[in-house]
N, C-alpha and C positions, 0 to 999 in steps of 0.2 A: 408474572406477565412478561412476553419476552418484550427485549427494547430492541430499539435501530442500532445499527453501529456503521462507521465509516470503518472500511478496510482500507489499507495502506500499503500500496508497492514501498520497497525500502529505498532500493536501490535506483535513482531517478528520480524519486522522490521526493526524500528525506535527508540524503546523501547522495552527492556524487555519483555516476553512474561509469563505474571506471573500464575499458575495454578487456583489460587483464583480471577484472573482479578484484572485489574490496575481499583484502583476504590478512590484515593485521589492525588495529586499532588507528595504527600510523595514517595508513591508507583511508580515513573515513574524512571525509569533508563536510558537513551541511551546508544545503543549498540555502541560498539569502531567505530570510522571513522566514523560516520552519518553524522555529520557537514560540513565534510569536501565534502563529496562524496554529499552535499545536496546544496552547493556551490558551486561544481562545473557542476551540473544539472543546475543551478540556473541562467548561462549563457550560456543557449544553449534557443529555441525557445519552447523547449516543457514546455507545461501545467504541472505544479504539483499540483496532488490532492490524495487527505488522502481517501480511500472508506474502511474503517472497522465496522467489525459486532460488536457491541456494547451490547450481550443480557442483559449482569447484571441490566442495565436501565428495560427491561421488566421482569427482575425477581425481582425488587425490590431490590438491590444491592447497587443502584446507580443512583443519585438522576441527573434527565436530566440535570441541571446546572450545577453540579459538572463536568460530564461529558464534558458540552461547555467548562468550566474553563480549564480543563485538556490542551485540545486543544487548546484553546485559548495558553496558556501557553508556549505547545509543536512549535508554530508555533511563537513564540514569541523569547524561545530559539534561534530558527532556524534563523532565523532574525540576530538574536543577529553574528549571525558566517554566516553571508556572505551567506545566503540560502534565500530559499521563499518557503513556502506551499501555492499554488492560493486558494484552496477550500481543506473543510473536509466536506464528507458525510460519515453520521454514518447508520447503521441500527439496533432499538434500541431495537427489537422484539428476543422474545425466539423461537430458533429451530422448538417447534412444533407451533407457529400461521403460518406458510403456507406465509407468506409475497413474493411479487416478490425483494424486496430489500435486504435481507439477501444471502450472499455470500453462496450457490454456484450459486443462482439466480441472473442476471448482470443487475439487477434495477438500483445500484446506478450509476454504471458506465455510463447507459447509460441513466439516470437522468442527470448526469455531461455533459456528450456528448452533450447535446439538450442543455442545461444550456452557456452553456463555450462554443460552438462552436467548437468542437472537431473530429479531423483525425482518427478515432477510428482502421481505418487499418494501420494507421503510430504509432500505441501509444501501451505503454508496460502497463503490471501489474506486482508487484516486491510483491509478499508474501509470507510465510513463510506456507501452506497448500493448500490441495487438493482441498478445495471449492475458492482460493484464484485461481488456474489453471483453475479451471471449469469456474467460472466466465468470466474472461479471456477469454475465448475461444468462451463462448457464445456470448459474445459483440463482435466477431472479432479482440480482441486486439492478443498481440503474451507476453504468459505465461514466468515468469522470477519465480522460485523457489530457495529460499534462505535458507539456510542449518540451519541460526538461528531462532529462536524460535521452534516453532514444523518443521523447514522442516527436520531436516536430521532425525526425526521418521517417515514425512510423506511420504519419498522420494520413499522408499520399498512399497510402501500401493499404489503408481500411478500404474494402469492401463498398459499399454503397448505402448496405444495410445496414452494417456498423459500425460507419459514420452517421447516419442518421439517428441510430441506439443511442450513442453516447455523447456527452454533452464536454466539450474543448476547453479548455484553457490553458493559461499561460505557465501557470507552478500550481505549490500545495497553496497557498497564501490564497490565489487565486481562486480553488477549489473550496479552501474552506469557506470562504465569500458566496459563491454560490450554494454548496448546501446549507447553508443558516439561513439565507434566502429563501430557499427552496422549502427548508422543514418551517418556514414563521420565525427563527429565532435570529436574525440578524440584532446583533445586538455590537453597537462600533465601538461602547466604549469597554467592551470586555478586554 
């Protein structure tokens, strides 16, 4: 029976959202509360997966291994403080090669979906940008915009309609508070 999952922008998200791109282990920060709000997702039934655009791998940046290591790493972390990442699909293609997998295209998401077995009308995306909403939207999931990394420049830049599609807040912490809310499962002392 397929189940929900919350998808997850990485970059703005979960870490740091650096101008130069996160491109060595050195370079990865987490934003305040992640662990925690990634623990307490981490006992509910939804799927957790990583779907972020990756270009610097296709501009030559950022070598595809360094990349997995990142990840690897990042979800390793996570682990470490009582969470789980199920999957990370990356899209490792520059803006202009035209790919269906690069966010605002819902390639990966719905790669993940067919993959994982996935509720894709019961499941959120939490990212910090407007291709991160669009996506979202395409694949039928329901948009969560996060104010750190680029959201609170891209918040003024939505559209009318998708700001109205998607539901605002502060960080991930914040995010996870509302969809436990949202699914029935607000549970504080998890």
């Amino acid at each position: 029976m397929p189940r929900p999952a919350v998808f997850l922008d990485r970059d703005g998200v979960i870490n740091v959202n650096r101008p130069d791109y996160v491109k060595s282990w050195a370079e990865v920060q987490f934003l305040p509360g992640v662990f925690r709000a990634l623990a307490r997702l981490a006992q509910t039934p939804f799927a957790i997966i990583v779907v972020s655009n990756q270009s610097p791998i296709g501009r030559g940046l950022l070598a595809p291994e360094v990349a997995e290591e990142i990840n690897r790493r990042i979800r390793a972390m996570v682990v470490a403080h009582g969470g789980r990442i199920d999957a990370v699909y990356i899209c490792p293609h520059r803006p202009d090669e035209g790919c269906a997998c690069r966010k605002p295209q819902p390639g990966l998401i719905l790669r993940a979906a067919e993959e994982h077995d996935l509720d894709l009308s019961a499941s959120y995306l939490v990212g910090d940008a407007q291709s991160d909403v669009e996506a979202a939207l395409a694949a039928g999931v329901h948009p969560i915009l996060v104010l750190t990394g680029r959201g609170r420049a891209h918040l003024p830049r939505l559209s009318p309609g998708l700001r109205a599609a998607c539901t605002v807040v502060e960080d991930l912490p914040a995010a996870v508070d509302w969809i436990l809310r949202a699914a029935g499962l607000d549970r504080r002392e998890a």
